[in-house]
C-alpha positions in Angstrom: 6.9 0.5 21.0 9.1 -1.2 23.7 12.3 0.0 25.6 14.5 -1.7 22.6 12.3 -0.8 19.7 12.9 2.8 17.8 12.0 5.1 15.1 14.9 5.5 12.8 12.6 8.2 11.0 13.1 10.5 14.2 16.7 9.7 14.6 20.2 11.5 13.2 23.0 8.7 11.5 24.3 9.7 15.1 21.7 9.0 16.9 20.9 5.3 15.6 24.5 4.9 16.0 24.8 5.6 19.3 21.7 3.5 20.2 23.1 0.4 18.3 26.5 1.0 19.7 24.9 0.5 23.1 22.2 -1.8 22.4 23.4 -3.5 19.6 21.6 -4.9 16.9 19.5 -7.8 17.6 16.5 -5.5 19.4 16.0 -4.0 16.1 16.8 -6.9 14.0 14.3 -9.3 15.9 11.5 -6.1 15.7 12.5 -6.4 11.8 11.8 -10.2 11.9 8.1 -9.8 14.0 7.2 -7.6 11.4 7.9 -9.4 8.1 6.2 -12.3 10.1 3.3 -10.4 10.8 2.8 -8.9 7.5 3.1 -12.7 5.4 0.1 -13.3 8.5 -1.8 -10.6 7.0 -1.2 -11.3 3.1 -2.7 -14.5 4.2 -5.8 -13.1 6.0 -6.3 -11.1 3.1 -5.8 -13.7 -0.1 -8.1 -15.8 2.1 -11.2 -13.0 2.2 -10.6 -11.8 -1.6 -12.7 -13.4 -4.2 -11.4 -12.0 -7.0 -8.9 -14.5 -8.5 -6.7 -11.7 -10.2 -6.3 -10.3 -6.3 -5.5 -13.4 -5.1 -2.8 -13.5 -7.8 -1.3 -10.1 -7.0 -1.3 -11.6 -2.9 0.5 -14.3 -3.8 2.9 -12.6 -5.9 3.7 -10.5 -2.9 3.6 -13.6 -0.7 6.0 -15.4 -3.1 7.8 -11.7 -3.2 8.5 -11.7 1.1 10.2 -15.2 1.4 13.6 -13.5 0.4 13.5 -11.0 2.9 12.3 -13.6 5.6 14.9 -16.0 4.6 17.7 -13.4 4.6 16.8 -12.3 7.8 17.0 -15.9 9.8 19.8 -16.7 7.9 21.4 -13.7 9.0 20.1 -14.0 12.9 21.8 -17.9 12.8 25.0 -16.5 11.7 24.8 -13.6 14.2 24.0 -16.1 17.4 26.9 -18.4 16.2 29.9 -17.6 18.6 33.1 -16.1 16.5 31.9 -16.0 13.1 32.4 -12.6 11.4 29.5 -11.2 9.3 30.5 -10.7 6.0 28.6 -9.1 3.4 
């Protein structure tokens, strides 16, 4: 893991407070971002070696299922880096 990166798992409410009160958010929102990326890189790696058309189904199903959470997440990080515009939920 690097300096910014850390395990919520290990952490009290406190804790990951504290941290994204002084580190903010985007270390651990970009982290969130490499690792949707990387996992769409491995569904692909995957469909591509199975054979079996009814796997190849199921990986694009969770393919097709990711894009949400991918989108949401750059939508949310172009927001964020625009200058005085409040996040709403």
């Amino acid at each position: 893991m690097s300096e910014h990166e850390f395990d919520v798992e290990n952490l009290s409410s406190t804790e990951i407070k504290s941290r994204i009160q002084r580190e903010g958010i985007w270390p651990q929102y970009t982290q969130r971002i490499k690792t949707l990326e990387r996992a769409e890189k491995e569904f692909w790696k995957l469909f591509l070696q199975e054979n079996d058309p009814g796997r190849k189904c199921a990986i694009l199903e969770d393919l097709v299922n990711l894009q949400p959470a991918i989108s949401r997440c750059y939508d949310t990080a172009q927001t964020m880096l625009q200058p005085n515009v409040e996040m709403k939920k």
